[in-house]
C-alpha positions as CSV (number, residue, x, y, z in Angstrom):
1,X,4.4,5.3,-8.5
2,X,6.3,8.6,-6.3
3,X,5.3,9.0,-3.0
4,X,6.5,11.7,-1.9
5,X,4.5,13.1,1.1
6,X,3.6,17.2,0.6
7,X,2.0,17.6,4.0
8,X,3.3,20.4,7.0
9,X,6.0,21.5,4.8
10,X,6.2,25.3,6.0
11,X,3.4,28.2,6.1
12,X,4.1,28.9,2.4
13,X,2.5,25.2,1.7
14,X,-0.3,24.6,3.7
15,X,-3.4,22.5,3.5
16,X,-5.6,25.4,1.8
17,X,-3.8,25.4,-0.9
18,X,-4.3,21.8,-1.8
19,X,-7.1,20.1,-3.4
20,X,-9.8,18.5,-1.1
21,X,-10.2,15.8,-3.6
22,X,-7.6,14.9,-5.6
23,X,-10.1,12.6,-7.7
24,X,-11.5,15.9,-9.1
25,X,-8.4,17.1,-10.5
26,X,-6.0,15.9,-13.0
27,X,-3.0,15.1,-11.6
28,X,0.2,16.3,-13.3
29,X,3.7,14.9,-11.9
30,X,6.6,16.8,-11.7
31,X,10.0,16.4,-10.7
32,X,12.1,18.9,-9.5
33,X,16.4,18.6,-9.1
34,X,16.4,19.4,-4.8
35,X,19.8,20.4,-4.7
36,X,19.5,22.2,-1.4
37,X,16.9,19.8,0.4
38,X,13.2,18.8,0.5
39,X,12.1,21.8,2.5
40,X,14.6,24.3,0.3
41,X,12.8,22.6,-3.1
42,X,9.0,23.2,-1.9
43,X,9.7,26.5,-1.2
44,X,11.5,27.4,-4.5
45,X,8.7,25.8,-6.2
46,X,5.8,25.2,-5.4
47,X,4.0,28.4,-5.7
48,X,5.6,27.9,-9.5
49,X,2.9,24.8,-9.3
50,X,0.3,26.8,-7.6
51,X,0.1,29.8,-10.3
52,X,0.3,26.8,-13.1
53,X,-3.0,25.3,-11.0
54,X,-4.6,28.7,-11.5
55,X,-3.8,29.6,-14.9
56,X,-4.9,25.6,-16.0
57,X,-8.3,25.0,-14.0
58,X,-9.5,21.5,-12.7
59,X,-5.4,20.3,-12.8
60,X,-3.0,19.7,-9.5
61,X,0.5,19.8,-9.9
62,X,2.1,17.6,-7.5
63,X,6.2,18.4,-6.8
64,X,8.4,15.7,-6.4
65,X,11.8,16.9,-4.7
66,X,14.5,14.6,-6.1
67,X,18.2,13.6,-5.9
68,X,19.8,13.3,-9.0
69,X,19.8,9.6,-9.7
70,X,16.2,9.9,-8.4
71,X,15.4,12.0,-11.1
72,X,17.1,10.0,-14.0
73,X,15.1,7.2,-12.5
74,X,11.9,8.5,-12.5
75,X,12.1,10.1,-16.1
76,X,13.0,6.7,-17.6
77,X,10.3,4.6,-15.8
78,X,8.0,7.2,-16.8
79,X,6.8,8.3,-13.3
80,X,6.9,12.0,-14.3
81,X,5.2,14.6,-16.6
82,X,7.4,17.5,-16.5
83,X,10.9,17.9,-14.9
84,X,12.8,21.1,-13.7
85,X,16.4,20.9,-13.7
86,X,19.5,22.1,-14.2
87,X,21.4,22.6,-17.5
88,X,23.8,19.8,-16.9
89,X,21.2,17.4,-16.1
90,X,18.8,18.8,-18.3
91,X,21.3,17.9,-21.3
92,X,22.0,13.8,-19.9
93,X,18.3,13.9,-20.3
94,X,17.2,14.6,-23.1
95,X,20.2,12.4,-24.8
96,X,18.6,9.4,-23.0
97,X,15.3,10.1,-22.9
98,X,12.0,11.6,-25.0
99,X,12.3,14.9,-23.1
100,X,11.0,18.1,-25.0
101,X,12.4,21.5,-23.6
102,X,10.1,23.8,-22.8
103,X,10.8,27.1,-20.8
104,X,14.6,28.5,-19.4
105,X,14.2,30.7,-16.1
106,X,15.4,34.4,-16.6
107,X,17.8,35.3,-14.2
108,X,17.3,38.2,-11.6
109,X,21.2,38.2,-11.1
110,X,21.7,38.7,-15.0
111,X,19.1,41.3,-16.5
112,X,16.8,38.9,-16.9
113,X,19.0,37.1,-19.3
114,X,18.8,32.9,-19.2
115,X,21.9,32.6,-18.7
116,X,22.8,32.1,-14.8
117,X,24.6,28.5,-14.2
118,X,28.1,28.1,-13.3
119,X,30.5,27.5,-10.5
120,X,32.7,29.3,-7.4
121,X,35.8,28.2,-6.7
122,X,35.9,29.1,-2.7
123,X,38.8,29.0,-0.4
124,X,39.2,30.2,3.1
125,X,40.3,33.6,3.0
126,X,43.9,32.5,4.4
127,X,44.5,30.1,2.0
128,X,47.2,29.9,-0.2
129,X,45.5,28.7,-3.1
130,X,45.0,31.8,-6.1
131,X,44.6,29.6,-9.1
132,X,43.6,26.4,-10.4
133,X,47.0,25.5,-11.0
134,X,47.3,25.7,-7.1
135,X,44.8,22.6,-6.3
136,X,47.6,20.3,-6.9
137,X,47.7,18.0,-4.4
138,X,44.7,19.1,-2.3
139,X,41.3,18.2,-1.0
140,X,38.5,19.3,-3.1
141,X,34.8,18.9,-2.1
142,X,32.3,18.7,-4.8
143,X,28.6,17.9,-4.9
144,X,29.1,14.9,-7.4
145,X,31.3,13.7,-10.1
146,X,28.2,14.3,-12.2
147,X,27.1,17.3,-10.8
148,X,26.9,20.5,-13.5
149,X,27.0,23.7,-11.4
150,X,28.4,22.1,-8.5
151,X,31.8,20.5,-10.3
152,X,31.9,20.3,-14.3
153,X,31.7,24.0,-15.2
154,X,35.0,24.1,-12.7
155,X,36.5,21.3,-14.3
156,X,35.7,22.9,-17.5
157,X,37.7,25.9,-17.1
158,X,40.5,24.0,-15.8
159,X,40.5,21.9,-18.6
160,X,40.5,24.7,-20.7
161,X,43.7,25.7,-18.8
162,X,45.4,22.5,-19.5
163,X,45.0,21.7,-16.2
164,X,43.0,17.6,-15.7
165,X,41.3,18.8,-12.5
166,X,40.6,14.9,-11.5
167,X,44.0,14.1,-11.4
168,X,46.1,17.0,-9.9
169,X,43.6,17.1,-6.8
170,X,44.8,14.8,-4.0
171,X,41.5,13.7,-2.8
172,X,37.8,14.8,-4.4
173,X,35.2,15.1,-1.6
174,X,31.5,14.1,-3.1
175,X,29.4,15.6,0.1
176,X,26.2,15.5,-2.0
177,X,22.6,17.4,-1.4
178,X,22.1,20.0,0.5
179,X,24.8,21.9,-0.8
180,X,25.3,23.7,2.1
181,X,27.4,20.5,3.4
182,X,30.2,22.0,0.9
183,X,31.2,25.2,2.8
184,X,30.4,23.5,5.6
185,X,33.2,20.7,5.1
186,X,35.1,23.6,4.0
187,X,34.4,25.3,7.2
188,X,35.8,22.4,9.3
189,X,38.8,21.9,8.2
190,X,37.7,18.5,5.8
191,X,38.5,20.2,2.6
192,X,41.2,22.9,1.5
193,X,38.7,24.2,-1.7
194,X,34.9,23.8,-2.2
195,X,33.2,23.4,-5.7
196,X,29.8,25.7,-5.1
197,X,27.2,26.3,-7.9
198,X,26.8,30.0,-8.5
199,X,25.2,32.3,-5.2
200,X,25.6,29.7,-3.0
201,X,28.0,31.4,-0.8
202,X,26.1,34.7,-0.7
203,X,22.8,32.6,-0.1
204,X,23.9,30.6,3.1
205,X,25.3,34.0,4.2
206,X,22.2,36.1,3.4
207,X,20.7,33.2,5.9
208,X,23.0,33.7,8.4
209,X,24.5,30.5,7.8
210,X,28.2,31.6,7.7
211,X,30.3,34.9,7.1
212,X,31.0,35.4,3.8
213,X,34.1,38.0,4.9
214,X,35.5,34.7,6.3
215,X,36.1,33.0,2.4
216,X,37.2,34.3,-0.9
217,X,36.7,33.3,-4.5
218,X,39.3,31.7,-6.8
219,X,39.8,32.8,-10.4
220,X,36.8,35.6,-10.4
221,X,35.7,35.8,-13.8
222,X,32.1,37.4,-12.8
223,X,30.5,39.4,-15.3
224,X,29.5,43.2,-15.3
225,X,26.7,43.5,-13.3
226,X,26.3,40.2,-12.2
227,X,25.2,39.7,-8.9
228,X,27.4,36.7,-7.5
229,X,31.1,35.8,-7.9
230,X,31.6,32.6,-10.3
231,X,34.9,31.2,-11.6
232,X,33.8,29.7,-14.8
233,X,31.6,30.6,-18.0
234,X,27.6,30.9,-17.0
235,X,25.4,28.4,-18.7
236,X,21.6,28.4,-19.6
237,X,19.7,29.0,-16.1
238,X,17.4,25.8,-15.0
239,X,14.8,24.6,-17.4
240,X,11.6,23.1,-17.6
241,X,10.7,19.7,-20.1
242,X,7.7,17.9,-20.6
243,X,8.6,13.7,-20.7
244,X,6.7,11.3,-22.9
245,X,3.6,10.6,-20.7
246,X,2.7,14.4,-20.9
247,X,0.3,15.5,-23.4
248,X,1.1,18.4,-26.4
249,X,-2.2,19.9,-25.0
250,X,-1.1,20.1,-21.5
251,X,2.5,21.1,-22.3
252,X,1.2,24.1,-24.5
253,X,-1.0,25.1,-21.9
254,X,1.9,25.1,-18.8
255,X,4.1,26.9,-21.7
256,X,1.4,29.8,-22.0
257,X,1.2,29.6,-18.4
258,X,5.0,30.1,-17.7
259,X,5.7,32.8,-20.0
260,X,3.0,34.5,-18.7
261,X,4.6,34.6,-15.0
262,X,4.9,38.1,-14.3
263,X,8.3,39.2,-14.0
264,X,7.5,40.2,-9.6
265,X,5.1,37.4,-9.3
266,X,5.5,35.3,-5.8
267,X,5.9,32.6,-7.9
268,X,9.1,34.5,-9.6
269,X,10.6,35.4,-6.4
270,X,10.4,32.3,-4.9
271,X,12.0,30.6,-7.9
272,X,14.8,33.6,-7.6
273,X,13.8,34.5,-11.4
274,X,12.6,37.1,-13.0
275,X,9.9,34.8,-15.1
276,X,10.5,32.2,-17.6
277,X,11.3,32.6,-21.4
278,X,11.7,30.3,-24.0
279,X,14.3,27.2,-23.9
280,X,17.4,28.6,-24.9
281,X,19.5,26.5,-26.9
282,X,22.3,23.5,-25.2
283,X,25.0,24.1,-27.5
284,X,27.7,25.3,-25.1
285,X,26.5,22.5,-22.6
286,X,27.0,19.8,-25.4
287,X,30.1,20.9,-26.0
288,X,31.5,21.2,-22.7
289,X,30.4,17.0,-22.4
290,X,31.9,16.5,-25.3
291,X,35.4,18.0,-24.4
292,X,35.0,16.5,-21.5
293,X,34.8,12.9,-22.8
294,X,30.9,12.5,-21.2
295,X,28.8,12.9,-23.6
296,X,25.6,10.5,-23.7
297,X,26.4,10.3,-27.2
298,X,29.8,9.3,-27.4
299,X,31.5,6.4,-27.7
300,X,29.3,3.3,-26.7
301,X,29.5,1.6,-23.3
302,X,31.5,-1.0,-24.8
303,X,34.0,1.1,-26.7
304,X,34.6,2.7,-23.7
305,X,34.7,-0.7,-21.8
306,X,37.4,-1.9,-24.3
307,X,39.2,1.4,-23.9
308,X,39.6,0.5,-20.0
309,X,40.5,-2.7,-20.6
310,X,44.2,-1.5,-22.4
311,X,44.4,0.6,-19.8
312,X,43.5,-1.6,-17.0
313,X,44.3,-5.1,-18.6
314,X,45.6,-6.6,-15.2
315,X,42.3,-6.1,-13.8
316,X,40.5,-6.8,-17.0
317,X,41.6,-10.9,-16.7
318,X,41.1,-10.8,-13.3
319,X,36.9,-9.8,-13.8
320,X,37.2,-12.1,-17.1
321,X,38.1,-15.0,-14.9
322,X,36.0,-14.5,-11.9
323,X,33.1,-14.0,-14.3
324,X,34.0,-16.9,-16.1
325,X,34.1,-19.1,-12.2
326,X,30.4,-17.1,-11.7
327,X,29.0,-18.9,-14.7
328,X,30.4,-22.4,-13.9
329,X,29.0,-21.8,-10.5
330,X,25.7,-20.4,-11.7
331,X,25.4,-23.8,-14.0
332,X,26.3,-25.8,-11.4
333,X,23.7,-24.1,-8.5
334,X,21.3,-24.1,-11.9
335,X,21.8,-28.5,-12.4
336,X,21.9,-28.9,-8.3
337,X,18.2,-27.0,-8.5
338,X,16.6,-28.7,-11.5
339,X,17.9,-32.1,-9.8
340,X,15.9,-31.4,-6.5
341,X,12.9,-30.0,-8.6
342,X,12.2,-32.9,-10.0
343,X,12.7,-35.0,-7.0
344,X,10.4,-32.6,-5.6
345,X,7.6,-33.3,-8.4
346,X,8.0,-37.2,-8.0
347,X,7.9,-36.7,-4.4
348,X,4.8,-34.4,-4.5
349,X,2.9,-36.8,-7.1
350,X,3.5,-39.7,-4.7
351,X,1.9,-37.5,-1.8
352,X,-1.2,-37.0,-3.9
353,X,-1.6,-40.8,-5.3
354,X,-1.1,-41.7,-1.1
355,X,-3.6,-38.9,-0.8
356,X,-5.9,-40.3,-3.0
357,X,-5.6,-44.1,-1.8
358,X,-5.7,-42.4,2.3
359,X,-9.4,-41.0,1.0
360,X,-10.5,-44.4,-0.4
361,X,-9.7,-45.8,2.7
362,X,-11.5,-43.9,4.6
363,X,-14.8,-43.6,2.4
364,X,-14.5,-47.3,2.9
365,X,-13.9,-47.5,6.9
366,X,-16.9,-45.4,7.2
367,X,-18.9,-47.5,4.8
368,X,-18.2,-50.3,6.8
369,X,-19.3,-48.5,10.0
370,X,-22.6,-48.0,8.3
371,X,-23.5,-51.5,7.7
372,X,-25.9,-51.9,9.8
373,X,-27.7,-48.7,8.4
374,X,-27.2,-50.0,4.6
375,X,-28.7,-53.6,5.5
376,X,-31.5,-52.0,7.6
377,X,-32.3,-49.3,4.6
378,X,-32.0,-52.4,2.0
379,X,-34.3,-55.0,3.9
380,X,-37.0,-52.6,3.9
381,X,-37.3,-52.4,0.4
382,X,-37.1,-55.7,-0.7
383,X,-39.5,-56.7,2.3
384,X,-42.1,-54.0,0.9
385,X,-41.2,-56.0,-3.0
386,X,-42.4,-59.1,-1.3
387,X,-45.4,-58.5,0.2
388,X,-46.5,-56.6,-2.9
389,X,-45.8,-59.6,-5.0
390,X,-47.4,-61.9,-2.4
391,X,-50.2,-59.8,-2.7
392,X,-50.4,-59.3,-6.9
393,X,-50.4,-63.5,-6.8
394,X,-53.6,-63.6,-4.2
395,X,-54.8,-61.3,-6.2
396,X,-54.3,-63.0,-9.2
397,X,-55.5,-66.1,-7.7
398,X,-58.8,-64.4,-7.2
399,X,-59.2,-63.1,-11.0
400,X,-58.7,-59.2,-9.1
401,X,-56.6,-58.3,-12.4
402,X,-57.8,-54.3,-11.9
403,X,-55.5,-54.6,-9.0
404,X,-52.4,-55.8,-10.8
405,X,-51.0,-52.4,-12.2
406,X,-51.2,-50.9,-8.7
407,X,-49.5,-53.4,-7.4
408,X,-46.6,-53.7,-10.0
409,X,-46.1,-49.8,-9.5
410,X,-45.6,-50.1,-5.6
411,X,-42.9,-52.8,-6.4
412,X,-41.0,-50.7,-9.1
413,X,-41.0,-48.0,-6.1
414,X,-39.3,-50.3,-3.9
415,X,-37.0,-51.0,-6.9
416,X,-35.9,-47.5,-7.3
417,X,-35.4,-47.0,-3.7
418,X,-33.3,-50.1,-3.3
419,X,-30.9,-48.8,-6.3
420,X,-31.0,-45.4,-5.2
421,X,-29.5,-47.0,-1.9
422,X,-27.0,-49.1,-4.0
423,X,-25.7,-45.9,-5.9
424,X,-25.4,-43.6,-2.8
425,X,-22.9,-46.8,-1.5
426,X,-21.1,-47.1,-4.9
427,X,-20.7,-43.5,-5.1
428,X,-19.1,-43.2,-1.8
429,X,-16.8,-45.9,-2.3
430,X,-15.1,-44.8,-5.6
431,X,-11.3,-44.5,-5.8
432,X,-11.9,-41.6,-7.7
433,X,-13.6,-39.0,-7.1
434,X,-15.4,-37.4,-10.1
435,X,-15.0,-34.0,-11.6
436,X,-16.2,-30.8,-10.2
437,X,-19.7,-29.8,-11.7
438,X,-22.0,-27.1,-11.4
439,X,-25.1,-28.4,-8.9
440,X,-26.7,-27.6,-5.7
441,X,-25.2,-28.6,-2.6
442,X,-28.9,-29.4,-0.6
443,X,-29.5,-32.7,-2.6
444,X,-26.3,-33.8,-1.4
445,X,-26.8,-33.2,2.0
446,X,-30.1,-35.1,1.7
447,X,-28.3,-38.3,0.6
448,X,-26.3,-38.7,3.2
449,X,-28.8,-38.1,5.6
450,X,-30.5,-40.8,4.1
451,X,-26.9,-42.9,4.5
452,X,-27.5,-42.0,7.8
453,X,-31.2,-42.2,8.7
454,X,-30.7,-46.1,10.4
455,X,-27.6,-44.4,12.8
456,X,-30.0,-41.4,13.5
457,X,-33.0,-43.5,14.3
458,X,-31.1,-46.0,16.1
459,X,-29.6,-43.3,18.4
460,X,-32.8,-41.4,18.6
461,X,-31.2,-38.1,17.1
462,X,-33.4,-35.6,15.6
463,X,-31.8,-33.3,12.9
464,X,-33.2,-30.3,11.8
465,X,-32.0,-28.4,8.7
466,X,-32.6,-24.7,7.7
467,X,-31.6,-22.8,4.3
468,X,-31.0,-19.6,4.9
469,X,-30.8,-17.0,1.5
470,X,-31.1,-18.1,-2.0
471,X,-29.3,-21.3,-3.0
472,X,-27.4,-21.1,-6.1
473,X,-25.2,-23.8,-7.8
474,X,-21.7,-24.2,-7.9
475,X,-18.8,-26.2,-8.7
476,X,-18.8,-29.4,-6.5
477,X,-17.0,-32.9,-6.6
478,X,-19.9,-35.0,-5.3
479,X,-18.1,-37.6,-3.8
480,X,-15.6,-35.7,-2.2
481,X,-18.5,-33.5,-0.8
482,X,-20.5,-36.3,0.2
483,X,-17.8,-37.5,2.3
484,X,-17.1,-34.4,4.2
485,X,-20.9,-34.5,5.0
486,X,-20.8,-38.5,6.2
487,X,-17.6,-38.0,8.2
488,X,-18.8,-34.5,9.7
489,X,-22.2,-35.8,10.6
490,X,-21.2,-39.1,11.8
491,X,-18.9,-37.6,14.2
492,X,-21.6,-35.7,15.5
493,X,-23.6,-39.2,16.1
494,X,-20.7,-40.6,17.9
495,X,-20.5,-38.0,20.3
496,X,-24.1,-37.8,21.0
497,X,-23.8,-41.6,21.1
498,X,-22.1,-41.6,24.6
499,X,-24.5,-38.7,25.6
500,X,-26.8,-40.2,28.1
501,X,-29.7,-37.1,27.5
502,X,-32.7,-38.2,25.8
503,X,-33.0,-34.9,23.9
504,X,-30.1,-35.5,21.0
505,X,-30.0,-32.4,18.3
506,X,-28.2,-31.8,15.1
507,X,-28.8,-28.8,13.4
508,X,-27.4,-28.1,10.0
509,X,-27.3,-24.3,8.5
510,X,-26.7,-23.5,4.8
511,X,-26.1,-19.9,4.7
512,X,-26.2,-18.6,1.1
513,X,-26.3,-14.8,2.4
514,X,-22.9,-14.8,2.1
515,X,-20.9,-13.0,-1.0
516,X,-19.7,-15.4,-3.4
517,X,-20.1,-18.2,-0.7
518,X,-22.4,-20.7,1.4
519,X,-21.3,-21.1,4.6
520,X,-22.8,-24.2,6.5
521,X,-22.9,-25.2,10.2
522,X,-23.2,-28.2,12.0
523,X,-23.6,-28.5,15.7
524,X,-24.7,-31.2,18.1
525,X,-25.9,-30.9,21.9
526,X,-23.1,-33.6,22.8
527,X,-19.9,-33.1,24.9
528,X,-18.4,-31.0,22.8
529,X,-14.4,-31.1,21.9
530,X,-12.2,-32.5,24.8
531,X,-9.0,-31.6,23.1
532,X,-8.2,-28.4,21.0
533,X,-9.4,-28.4,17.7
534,X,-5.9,-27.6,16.2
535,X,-4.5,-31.1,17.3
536,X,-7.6,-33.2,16.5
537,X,-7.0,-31.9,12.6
538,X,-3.3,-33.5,12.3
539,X,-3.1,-36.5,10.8
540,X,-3.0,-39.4,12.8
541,X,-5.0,-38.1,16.0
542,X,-8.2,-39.7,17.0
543,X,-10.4,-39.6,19.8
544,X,-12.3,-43.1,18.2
545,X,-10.3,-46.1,19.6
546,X,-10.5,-47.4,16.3
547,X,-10.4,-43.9,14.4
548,X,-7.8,-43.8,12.0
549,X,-7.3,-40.0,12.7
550,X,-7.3,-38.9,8.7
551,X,-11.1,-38.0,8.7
552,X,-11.1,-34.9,9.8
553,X,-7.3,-34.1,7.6
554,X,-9.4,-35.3,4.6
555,X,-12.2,-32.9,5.2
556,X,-10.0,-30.1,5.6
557,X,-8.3,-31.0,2.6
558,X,-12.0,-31.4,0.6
559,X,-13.0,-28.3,2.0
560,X,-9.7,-26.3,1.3
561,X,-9.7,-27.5,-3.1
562,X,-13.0,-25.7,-3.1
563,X,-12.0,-22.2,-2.1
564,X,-12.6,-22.5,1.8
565,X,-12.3,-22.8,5.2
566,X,-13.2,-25.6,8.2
567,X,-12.9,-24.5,11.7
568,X,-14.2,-26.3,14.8
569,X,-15.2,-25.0,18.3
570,X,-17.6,-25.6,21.1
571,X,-20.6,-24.1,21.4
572,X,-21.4,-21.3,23.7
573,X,-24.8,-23.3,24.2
574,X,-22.8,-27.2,24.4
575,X,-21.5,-29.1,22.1
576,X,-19.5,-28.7,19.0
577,X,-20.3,-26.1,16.5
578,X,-18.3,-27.0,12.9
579,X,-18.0,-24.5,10.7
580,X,-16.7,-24.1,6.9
581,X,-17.0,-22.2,3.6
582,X,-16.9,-23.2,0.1
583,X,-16.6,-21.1,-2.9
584,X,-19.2,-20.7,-5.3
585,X,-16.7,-19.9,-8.0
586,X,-15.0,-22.6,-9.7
587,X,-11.6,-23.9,-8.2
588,X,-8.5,-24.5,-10.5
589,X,-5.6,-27.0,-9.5
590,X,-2.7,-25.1,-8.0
């Protein structure tokens, strides 16, 4: 995606003339060759863009000034709808790339002819240099190696003097965008000749940039009537193409729209045109890369590899070898990692099965704590089964046989309560916890508030719940949940334990209002946290003087593999408020 920022450019560009809502508009890329600068490009075109925005309605053309490898880029990632370049670029293009040539600006210097590219050959007006010939041995500044107006037309002509341009100047200059850095290095003594598209010179000095009386150009072959000096053969003028995300509808409406510019439109003057006509043919600019030896479609990347190679063949062992020590190195570095990867994974599986065996533990440390509770919650029931069957035999003994069924209903009660107590103790202490599945998270709190009842009683707690929302299921591992809930609760009992108050509280919340998760709270009237709540969560760290100091690890662990978050804090009323989330979407290893 471009982002380039088109905000307090200059008065030409202002926030009228854009969209209030882009949303509302169909937004049409394009990418514009900014050989003279940002500022230089949006005023050159965008009031091109602006008349295309009137003569298409509900569309907003959106200018992207661009360097030339900028450009390249952005056509072959497909970032662009149209492009406006020059002819040199124009032709590397459309060799590489889907690009489909639409309009050629109509020169103002040229009789409206689309024919305007080409370079100057500028000197100081002292200098000894008069001909091509004469560069022998100097310093040349050019915009790029690559660039059209700005360095291949001149090479051209040389060339077609006989003269390898590259090789008989002592030292080539690339000064890059804006191009005004080339008189300007010319100016300052940096360079003895400057490379300049065509106009360049009599532009910065129609800005009051430089003198022009102060310079002079070098083999003036400028046409009748044209209105700048150039040194070489003028090429087609910049064009306009539409790239492969553009569609034929669009592209035949923004053709319409261009070659119905008028010839004094603002949008005209700006662009220093007289209008736009159709794409003129690149034959002279194909042939001029292919004298050259740069043509796209020349000899392959390899051929031409193989070519420097002979030439070169010192260096060519040289990058054989290193490349050669690269891949043994890469190979090496490549065994080294997948060595410590799977040490890693070995490592990592130990972690879990200690993990897993830390958890058991601790399920069955806390079972043991609640003996008293499990004994107390199994002798009632199996006191209630014998005075119910002491009862059925009096009853029996006195013929009272209506009784009987009554009596054998009471004691199958008992015996469901006395295994529901069994299972609640099995389930806690198994090695493994079960699968996640799809159930409601209020049963289990039950349960182990039912674990807990004899520790609550005992302590004279009173615990309140409250749902608030509407519950819904999701994907729990019971076991795992059910311990989070014992250990969570129970330290709540400890710490009111040591509380000498006789009104004891916990409160429990589950909070379903919540997107996409139930929040639940648990908070006691106790002394709340005597050490910060970072440090009681490592491993190891107790405040119990026979606490292990994994429970509250473990719960952030159970409460972190189903999509959430524990956090604990005192109460701005006293005591400690525990907080956490968990997910009511389903959690996937990893």
């Amino acid at each position: 995606m471009l982002l380039v920022p088109l905000l307090s450019i200059n008065a030409s560009v202002t926030a009228d003339t854009l969209p209030v809502d882009e949303t509302q508009y169909a937004l049409v890329d394009v990418g514009v060759l900014a050989i003279r600068g940002y500022r230089d490009s949006i005023n050159r075109w965008q009031p091109t863009m602006q008349w295309l925005e009137q003569q298409i309605p509900g569309t907003y053309f959106r200018l992207h000034p661009m360097t030339l490898d900028e450009l390249s880029d952005a056509v072959a990632t497909q970032d662009l709808d149209f492009v406006i370049t020059n002819p040199g670029q124009s032709v590397l293009l459309a060799r590489q790339y889907s690009l489909s040539w639409l309009a050629t600006l109509k020169s103002r210097l040229n009789g409206g002819q689309p024919m305007q590219v080409g370079s100057a050959l500028v000197v100081r007006r002292d200098s000894p240099i008069q001909a091509f010939a004469d560069l022998k041995d100097k310093r040349l500044a050019i915009v790029s190696p690559h660039a059209f107006g700005g360095y291949l037309t001149l090479v051209y002509a040389a060339w077609k003097q006989q003269i390898d341009l590259p090789n008989t100047v002592a030292q080539l200059l690339p000064t890059g965008f804006p191009l005004d850095n080339l008189l300007y290095a010319l100016r300052d003594g940096k360079a003895d000749a400057a490379v300049v598209p065509v106009c360049q010179l009599e532009q910065m000095a129609a800005e009051h940039l430089l003198n022009a009386d102060n310079y002079r150009i070098v083999e003036d072959h400028t046409p009748a009537g044209f209105g700048c000096k150039v040194s070489t053969a003028l090429y087609p003028n910049w064009s306009l193409a539409k790239t492969s995300r553009a569609g034929q509808k669009l592209a035949k409406q923004v053709t319409q729209a261009l070659l119905s510019l008028p010839e004094q439109s603002a949008a005209a003057t700006a662009a220093d045109s007289l209008g736009w006509t159709t794409a003129v043919s690149q034959l002279t600019i194909d042939r001029l890369y292919k004298d050259l030896d740069m043509h796209p479609l020349q000899a392959p990347w390899w051929q031409r590899a193989m070519v420097w190679l002979k030439e070169h063949s010192q260096w060519g062992w040289s990058i054989l070898l290193l490349l050669i020590s690269l891949n043994a190195y890469h190979f090496w570095l490549e065994y080294r990692f997948n060595r410590r990867g799977h040490q890693l994974a070995q490592a990592q599986r130990k972690l879990s099965e200690n993990l897993v065996l830390l958890e058991h533990a601790q399920r069955a440390a806390v079972a043991g704590e609640l003996g008293a509770s499990l004994a107390h919650e199994l002798n009632q029931p199996l006191a209630a089964i014998g005075n119910y069957c002491h009862g059925a035999s009096v009853r029996l003994q006195q013929g009272q046989l209506e009784k009987l069924p009554q009596a054998l209903q009471q004691i199958d009660a008992e015996v469901g309560r006395a295994r529901a107590i069994i299972q609640r103790l099995r389930g806690l202490l198994k090695k493994q916890p079960a699968a996640k599945q799809q159930q409601l998270l209020r049963p289990l709190l039950l349960d182990t508030v039912e674990l807990l009842q004899f520790e609550l009683d005992k302590q004279q707690i009173q615990l309140q719940w409250q749902l608030l929302g509407h519950e819904q299921r999701q994907w729990l591992e019971p076991v795992a949940i059910q311990q989070l809930l014992v250990n969570l609760l129970k330290n709540a009992i400890d710490a009111l334990a040591e509380c000498p108050q006789a009104d004891k509280r916990i409160e429990v919340l589950l909070d379903y209002r919540q997107p996409q998760q139930v929040m639940v709270q648990i908070q006691d009237n106790g002394p709340g946290l005597s050490r910060d709540a970072s440090e009681l969560m490592q491993a190891f760290t107790s405040t119990k003087r026979q606490g292990l100091g994994l429970g509250l690890v473990i719960c952030r662990e159970i409460v972190e593999s189903h999509g959430g978050k524990l956090s604990m804090s005192n109460a701005d009323s006293g005591g400690c408020l525990v907080q956490l989330s968990l997910s009511l979407k389903e959690q996937t290893d990893g």
